[in-house]
C-alpha positions as CSV (number, residue, x, y, z in Angstrom):
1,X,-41.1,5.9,-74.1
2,X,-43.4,8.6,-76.0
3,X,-43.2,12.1,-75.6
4,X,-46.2,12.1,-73.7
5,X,-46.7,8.8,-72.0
6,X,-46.7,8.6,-68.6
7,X,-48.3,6.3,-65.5
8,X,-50.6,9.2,-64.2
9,X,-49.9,12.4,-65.7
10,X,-53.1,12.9,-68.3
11,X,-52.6,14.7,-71.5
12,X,-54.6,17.7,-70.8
13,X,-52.8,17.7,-67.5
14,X,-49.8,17.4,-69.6
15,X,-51.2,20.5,-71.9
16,X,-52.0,22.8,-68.7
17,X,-48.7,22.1,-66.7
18,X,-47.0,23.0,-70.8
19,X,-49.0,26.1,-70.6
20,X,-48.4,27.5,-67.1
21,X,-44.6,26.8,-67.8
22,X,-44.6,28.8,-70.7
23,X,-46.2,31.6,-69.1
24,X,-44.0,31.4,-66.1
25,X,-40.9,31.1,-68.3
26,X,-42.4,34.2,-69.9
27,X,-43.3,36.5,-67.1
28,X,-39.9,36.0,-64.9
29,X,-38.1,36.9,-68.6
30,X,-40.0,40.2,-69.2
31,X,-38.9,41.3,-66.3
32,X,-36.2,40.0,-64.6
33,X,-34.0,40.2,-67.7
34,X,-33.6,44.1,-67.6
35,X,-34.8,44.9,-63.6
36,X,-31.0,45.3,-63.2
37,X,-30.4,47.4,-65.7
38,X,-33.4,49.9,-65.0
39,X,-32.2,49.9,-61.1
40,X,-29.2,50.6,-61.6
41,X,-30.6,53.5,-63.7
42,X,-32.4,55.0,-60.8
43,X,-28.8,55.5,-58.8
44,X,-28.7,52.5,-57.1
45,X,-25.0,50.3,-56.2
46,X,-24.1,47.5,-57.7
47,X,-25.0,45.6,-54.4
48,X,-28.3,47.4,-53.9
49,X,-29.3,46.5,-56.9
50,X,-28.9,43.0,-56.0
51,X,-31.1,43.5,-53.2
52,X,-34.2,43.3,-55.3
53,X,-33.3,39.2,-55.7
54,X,-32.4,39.5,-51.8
55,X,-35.2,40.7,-50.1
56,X,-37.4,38.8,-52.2
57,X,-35.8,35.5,-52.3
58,X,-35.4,35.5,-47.9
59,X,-39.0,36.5,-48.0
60,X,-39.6,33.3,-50.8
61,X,-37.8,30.7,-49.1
62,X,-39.3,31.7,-45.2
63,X,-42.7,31.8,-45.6
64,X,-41.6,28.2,-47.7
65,X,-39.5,26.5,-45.2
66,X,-41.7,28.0,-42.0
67,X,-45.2,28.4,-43.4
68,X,-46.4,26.8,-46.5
69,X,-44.5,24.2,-46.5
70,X,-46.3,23.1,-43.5
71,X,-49.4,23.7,-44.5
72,X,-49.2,21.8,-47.7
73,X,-48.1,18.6,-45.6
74,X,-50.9,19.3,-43.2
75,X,-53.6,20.2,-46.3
76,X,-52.1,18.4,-49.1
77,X,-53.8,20.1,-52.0
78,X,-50.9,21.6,-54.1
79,X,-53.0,22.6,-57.0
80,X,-54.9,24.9,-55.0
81,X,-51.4,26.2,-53.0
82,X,-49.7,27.1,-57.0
83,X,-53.2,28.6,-58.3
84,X,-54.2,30.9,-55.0
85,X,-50.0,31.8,-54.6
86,X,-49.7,32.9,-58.6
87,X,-53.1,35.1,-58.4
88,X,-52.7,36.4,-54.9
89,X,-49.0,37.5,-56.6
90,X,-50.7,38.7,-59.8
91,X,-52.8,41.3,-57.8
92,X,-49.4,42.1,-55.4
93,X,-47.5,43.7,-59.2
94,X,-50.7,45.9,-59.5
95,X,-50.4,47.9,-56.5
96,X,-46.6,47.5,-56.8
97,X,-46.6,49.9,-59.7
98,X,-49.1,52.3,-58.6
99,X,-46.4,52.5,-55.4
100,X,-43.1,53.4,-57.2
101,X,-45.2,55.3,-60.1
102,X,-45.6,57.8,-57.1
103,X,-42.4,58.2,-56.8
104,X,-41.1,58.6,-60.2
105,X,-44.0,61.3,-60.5
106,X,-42.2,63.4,-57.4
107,X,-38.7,62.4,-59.2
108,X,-37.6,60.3,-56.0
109,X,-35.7,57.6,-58.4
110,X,-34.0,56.1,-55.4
111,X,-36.8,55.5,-53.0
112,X,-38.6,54.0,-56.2
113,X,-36.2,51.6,-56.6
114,X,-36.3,50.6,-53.4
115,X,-40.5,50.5,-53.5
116,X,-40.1,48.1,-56.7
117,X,-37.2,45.7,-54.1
118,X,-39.8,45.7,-51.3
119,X,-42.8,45.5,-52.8
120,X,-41.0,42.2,-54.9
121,X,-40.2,40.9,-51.5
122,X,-43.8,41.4,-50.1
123,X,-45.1,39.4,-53.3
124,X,-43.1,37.0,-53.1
125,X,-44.8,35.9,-49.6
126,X,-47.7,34.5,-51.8
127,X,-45.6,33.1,-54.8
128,X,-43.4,31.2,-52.5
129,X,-47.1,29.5,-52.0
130,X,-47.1,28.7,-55.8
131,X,-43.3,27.4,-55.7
132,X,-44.0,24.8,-53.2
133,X,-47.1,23.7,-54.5
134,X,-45.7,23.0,-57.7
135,X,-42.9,21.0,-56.7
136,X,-45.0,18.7,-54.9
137,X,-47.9,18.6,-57.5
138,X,-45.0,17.5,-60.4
139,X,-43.9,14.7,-57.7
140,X,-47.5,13.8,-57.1
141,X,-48.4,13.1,-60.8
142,X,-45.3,11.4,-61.7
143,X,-43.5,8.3,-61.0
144,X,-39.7,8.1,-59.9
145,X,-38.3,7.4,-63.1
146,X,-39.9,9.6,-65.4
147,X,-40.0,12.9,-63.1
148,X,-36.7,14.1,-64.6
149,X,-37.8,13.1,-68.0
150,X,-41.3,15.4,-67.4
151,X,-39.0,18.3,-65.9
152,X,-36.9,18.1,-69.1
153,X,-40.3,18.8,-71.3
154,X,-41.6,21.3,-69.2
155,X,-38.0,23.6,-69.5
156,X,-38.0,23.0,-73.3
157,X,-41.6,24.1,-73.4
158,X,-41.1,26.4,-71.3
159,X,-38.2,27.8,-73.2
160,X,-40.6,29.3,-76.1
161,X,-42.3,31.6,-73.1
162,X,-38.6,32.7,-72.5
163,X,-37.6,33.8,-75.8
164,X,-41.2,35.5,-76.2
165,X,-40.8,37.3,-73.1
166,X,-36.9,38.3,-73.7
167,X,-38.1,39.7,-77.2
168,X,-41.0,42.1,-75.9
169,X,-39.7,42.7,-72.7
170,X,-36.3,43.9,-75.0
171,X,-38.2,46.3,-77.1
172,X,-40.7,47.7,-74.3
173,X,-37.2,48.0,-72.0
174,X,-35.8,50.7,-74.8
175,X,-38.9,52.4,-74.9
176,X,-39.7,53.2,-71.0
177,X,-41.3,49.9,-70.2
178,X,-40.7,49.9,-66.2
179,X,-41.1,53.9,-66.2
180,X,-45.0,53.7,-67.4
181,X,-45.4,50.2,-65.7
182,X,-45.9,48.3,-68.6
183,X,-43.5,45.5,-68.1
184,X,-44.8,44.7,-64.5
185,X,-48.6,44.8,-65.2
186,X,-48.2,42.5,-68.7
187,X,-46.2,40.3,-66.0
188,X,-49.0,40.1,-63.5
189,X,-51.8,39.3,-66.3
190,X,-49.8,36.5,-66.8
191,X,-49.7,35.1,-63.6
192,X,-53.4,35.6,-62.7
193,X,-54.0,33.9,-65.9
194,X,-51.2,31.0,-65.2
195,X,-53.5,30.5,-61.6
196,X,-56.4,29.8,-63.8
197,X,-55.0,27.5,-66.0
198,X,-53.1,25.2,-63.2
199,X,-56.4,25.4,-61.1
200,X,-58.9,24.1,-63.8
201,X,-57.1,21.6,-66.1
202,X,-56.0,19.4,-63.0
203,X,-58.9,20.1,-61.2
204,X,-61.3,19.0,-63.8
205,X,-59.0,16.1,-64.9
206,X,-57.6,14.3,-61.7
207,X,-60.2,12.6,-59.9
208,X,-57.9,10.5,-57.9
209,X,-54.9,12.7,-56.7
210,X,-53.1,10.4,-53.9
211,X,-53.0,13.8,-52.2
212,X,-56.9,14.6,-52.4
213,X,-58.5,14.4,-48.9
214,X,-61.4,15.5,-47.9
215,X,-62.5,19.5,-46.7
216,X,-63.3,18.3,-43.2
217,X,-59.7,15.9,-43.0
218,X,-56.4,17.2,-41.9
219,X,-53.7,15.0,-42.3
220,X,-51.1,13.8,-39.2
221,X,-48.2,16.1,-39.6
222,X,-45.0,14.1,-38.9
223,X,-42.0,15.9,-37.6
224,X,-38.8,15.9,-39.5
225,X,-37.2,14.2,-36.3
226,X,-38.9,10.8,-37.1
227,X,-37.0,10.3,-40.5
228,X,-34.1,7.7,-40.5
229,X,-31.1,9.8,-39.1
230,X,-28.9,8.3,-42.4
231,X,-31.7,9.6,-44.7
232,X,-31.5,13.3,-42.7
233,X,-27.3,13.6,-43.0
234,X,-27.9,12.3,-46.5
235,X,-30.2,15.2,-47.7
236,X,-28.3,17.8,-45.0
237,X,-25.0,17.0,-46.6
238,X,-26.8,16.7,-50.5
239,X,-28.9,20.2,-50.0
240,X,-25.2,22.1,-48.2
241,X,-23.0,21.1,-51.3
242,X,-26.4,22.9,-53.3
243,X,-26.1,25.9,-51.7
244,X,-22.6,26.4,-52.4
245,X,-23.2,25.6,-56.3
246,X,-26.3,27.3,-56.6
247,X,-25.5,30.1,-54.4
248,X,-22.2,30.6,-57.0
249,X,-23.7,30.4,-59.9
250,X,-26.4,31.9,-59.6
251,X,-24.7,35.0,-57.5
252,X,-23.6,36.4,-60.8
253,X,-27.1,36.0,-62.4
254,X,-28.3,39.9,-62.2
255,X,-24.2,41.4,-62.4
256,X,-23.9,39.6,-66.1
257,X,-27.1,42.0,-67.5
258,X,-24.7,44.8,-66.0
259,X,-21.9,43.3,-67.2
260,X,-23.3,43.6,-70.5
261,X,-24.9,46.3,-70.6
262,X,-22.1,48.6,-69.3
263,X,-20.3,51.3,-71.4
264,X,-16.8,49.6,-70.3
265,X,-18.4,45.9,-71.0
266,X,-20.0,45.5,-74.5
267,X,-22.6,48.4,-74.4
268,X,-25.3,45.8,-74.7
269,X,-29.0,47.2,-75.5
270,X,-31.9,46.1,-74.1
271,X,-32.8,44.2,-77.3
272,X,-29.1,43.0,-77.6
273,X,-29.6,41.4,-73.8
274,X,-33.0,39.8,-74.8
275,X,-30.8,38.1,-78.0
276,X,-28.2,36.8,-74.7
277,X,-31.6,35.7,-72.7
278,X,-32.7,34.2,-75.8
279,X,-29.7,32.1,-76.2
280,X,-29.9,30.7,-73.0
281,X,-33.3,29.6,-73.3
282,X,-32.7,28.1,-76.4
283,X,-30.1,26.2,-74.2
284,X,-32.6,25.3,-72.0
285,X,-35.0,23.8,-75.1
286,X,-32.5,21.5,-76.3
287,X,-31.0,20.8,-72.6
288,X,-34.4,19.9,-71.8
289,X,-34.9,17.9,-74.6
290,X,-32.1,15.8,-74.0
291,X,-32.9,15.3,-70.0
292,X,-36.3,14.5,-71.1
293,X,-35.1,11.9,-73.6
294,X,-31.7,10.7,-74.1
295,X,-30.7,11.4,-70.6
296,X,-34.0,10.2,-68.7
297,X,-32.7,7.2,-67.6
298,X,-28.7,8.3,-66.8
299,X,-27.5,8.4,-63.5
300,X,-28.7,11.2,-61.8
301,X,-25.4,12.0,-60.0
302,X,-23.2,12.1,-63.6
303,X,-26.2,14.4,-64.8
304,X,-25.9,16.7,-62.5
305,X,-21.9,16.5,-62.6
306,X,-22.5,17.6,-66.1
307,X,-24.2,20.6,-66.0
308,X,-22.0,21.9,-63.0
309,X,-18.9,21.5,-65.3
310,X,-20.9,23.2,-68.1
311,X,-21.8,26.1,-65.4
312,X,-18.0,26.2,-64.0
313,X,-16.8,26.2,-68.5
314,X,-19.2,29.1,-68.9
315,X,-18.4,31.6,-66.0
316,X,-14.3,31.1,-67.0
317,X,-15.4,31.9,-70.8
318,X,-17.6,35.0,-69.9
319,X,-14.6,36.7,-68.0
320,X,-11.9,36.2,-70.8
321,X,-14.3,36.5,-73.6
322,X,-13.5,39.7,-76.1
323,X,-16.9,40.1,-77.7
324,X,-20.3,40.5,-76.6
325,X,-21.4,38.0,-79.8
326,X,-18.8,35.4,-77.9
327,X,-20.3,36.3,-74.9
328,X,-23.1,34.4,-76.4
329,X,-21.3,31.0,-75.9
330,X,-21.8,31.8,-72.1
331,X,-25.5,32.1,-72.1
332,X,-25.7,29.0,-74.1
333,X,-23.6,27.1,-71.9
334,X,-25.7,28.7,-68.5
335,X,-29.1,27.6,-70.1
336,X,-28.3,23.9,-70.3
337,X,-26.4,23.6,-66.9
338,X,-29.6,25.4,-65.6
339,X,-31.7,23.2,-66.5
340,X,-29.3,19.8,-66.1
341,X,-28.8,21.0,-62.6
342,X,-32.4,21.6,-61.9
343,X,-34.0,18.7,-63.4
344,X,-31.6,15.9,-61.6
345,X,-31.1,17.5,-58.6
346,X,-35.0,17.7,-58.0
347,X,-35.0,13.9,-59.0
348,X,-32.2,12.9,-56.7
349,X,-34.7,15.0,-53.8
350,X,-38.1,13.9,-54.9
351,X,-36.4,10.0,-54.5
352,X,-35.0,10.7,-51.1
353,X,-38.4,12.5,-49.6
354,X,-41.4,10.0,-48.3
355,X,-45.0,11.6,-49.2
356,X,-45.9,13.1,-45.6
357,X,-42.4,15.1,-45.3
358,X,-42.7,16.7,-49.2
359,X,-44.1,20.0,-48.1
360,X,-41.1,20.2,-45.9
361,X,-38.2,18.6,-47.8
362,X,-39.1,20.4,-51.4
363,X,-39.6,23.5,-49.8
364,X,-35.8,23.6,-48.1
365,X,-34.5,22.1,-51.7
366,X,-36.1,25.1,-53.1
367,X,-34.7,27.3,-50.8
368,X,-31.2,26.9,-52.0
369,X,-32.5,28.1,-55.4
370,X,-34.4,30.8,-54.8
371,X,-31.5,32.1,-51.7
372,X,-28.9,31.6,-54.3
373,X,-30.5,34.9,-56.8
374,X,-29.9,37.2,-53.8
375,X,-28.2,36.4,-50.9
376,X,-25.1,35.0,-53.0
377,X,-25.2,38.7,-55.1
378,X,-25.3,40.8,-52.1
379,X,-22.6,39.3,-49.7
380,X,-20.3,38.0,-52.4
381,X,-20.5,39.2,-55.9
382,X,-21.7,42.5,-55.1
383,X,-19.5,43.7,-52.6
384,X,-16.7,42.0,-54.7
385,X,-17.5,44.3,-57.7
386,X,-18.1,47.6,-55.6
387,X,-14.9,47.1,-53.8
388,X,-13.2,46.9,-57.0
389,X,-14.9,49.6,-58.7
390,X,-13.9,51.5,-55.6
391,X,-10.3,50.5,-56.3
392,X,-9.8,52.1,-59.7
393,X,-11.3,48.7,-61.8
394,X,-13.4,49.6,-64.5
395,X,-17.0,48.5,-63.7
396,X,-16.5,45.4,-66.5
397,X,-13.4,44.1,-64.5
398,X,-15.0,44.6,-61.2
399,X,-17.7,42.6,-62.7
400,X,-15.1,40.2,-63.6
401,X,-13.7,40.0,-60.2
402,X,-17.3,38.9,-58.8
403,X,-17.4,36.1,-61.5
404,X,-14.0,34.8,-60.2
405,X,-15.6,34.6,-56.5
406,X,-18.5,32.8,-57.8
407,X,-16.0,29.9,-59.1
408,X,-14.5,29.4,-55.7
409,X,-18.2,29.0,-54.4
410,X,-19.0,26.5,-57.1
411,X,-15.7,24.5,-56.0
412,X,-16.7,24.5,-52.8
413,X,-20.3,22.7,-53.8
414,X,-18.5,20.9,-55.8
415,X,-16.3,19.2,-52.3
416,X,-19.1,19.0,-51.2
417,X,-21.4,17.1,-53.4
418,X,-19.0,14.1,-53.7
419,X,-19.1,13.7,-49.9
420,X,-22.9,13.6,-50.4
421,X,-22.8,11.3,-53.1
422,X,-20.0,8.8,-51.8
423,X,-22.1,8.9,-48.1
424,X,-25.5,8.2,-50.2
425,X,-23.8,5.3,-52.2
426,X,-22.4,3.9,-48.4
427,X,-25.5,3.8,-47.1
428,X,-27.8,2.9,-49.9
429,X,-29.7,6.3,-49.6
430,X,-33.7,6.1,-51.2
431,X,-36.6,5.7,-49.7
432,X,-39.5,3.9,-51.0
433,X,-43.2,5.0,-50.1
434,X,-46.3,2.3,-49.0
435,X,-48.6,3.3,-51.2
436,X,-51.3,1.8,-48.8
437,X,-49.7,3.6,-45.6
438,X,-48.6,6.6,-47.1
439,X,-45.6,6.4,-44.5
440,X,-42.1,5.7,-44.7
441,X,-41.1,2.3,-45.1
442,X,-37.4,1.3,-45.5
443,X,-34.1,2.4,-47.6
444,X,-33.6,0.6,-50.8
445,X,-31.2,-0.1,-54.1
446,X,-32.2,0.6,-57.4
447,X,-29.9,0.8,-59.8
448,X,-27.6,3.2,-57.6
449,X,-28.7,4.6,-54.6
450,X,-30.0,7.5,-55.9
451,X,-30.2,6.7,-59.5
């Protein structure tokens, strides 16, 4: 299959989803990357600091799971829901930094910091709007089997906004680049630019969207109660053992910068932890690559197997490893299960979800992602490393200490998961869509269950 064939998806679709990936990849990495660090600058806890993923993520995945995901079932235009969420969150940064600039002005470092963690949770309201949209605009210009294979793409392409954003947001991190507000308005040009570039090359392009309606029609909005009760355990039991993988993994995301960057760690400087985001999204090129490729056609249930071990090999290397150059292997190893985990996982949902439940059903899958950042880090791997650090520990072996917790989480997913996957295989877990209808119409085989 060519690099860019596919049933539906245009090419200048294909160029303006490219584009808004790589200015996404390169936003969250100009900032996200070194918030952490910069927090924890401003006297914040270990487990504070987490709180800026917390707060942010509960206030992403509510106004998901109670609000727009809803709303995009009812409305069905998820091109419009990713454009207005991304600009709406553009404008959000803006005020954002004229709020903890205040602060810093009257030398309040700690109420700033915790300005920059609620203000992140306010804007997340409207870029929850984006995340949901976009899951279910991939799923609506796709066909089953090549949706992984277009996720894959979009991470490697994707990747180059990473490494851009790791590199500048490195050298304006060592030169004041969240005390001036630099980093955070570049971010939200970006994303007032990505709204414009999602909005107009599928709006121009896609004259057919099954999705389109018209202004004056509302669509029926079926309750989740009407779904087969095999396909709801299915995707209960399938989106549990997710939580407990993402929710480990991912708990550890905003301690490793720490980690790193800690006198008692490797010392790491900001341009040195833009080289360790780098590496990872170098993993995430090639992992992409491969998924999009070599891969597309795999099981998605061994793919997803594969990048958990390759998340479960990296955390066990990153608490024995001596070096911060070794350290390296780590991120390498974190970028590909990344995106291995996210691109088969979101194939094994988009198979399971009929068209008139996507708003819904993506927008609970997402929420295991987005939870995981925060929720995971406060309760778990924060505490973990404050307790320790309480104890005596050095802060690198506290850190240490929250990466061993995150492994019994993954395990725990891991239990999990194979329950969800043997039940699937039982019961012959997929659904298949009448085009004509645009309802539900019955379970079926292919190739696997959920292959």
């Amino acid at each position: 299959m060519s690099f860019f064939k596919y049933s539906k998806l245009k090419r200048s679709e294909f160029t303006g989803l490219s584009t808004f990936q790589i200015l996404t990849f390169f936003r969250r990495s100009i900032v996200y990357t070194f918030l952490s660090i910069y927090l924890k600058s401003l006297g914040l806890s270990t487990t504070e600091v987490t709180l800026m993923a917390t707060v942010g993520m509960i206030a992403n995945t509510a106004t998901q799971s109670l609000l727009w995901g809803n709303l995009l079932d009812k409305y069905r235009k998820p091109m419009e829901f990713v454009a207005i969420g991304e600009l709406l969150a553009g404008v959000g940064h803006f005020f954002m930094v004229i709020g903890y600039m205040f602060f810093l002005g009257l030398n309040q470092l700690f109420v700033a910091g915790y300005v920059i963690i609620f203000s992140l949770g306010g804007i997340e309201v409207f870029w929850s709007m984006s995340n949901v949209g976009w899951s279910a605009l991939v799923s609506e210009l796709t066909e089953d089997d090549e949706r992984k294979k277009l996720m894959g793409q979009l991470s490697t392409i994707g990747g180059f906004g990473g490494i851009g954003g790791a590199i500048l947001g490195g050298l304006l991190f060592d030169v004041g680049g969240f005390a001036n507000g630099s980093i955070f308005n570049l971010a939200a040009v970006i994303m007032i630019l990505s709204s414009f570039i999602v909005y107009f090359s599928i709006r121009l392009e896609k004259e057919n969207e099954s999705w389109k309606s018209d202004d004056s029609e509302v669509s029926e909005n079926h309750s989740l109660r009407d779904l087969p009760s095999q396909l709801r355990l299915a995707y209960l039991i399938f989106i549990i053992a997710l939580v407990f993988i993402n929710f480990g993994r991912n708990s550890i995301a905003i301690i490793t910068s720490l980690f790193l960057a800690d006198p008692t760690g490797f010392n790491a400087s900001g341009v040195d932890i833009g080289l360790y985001s780098n590496v990872r999204s170098v993993a995430n090129m090639v992992a992409g690559l491969a998924v999009g490729s070599v891969v597309a056609k795999t099981d998605d249930r061994k793919v997803m197997m594969a990048g958990i071990i390759f998340s479960i090999v990296g955390i066990l290397w990153l608490i024995i490893t001596p070096s911060f150059t070794l350290a390296l292997i780590e991120s390498l190893l974190r970028g590909a299960s990344e995106v291995i985990i996210g691109a088969s996982s979101y194939s094994i949902v988009a198979r399971m979800a009929p068209k008139e439940y996507r708003g819904r059903l993506f927008a609970y899958y997402n929420t295991t992602f987005f939870l995981s950042w925060g929720i995971a880090a406060t309760l778990v791997a924060g505490p973990v490393a404050d307790l320790l650090i309480a104890a005596g520990l050095s802060n690198a072996d506290a850190y240490r200490g929250s990466f061993m917790a995150a492994l019994v989480l993954i395990s725990i997913g891991v239990i999990v998961l194979l329950m969800s996957f043997r039940y699937s295989l039982k019961n012959e877990i997929v659904n298949e869509t009448d085009e004509d209808a645009g309802t539900y119409s019955s379970f079926k085989d292919v190739e696997g269950p959920l292959a």
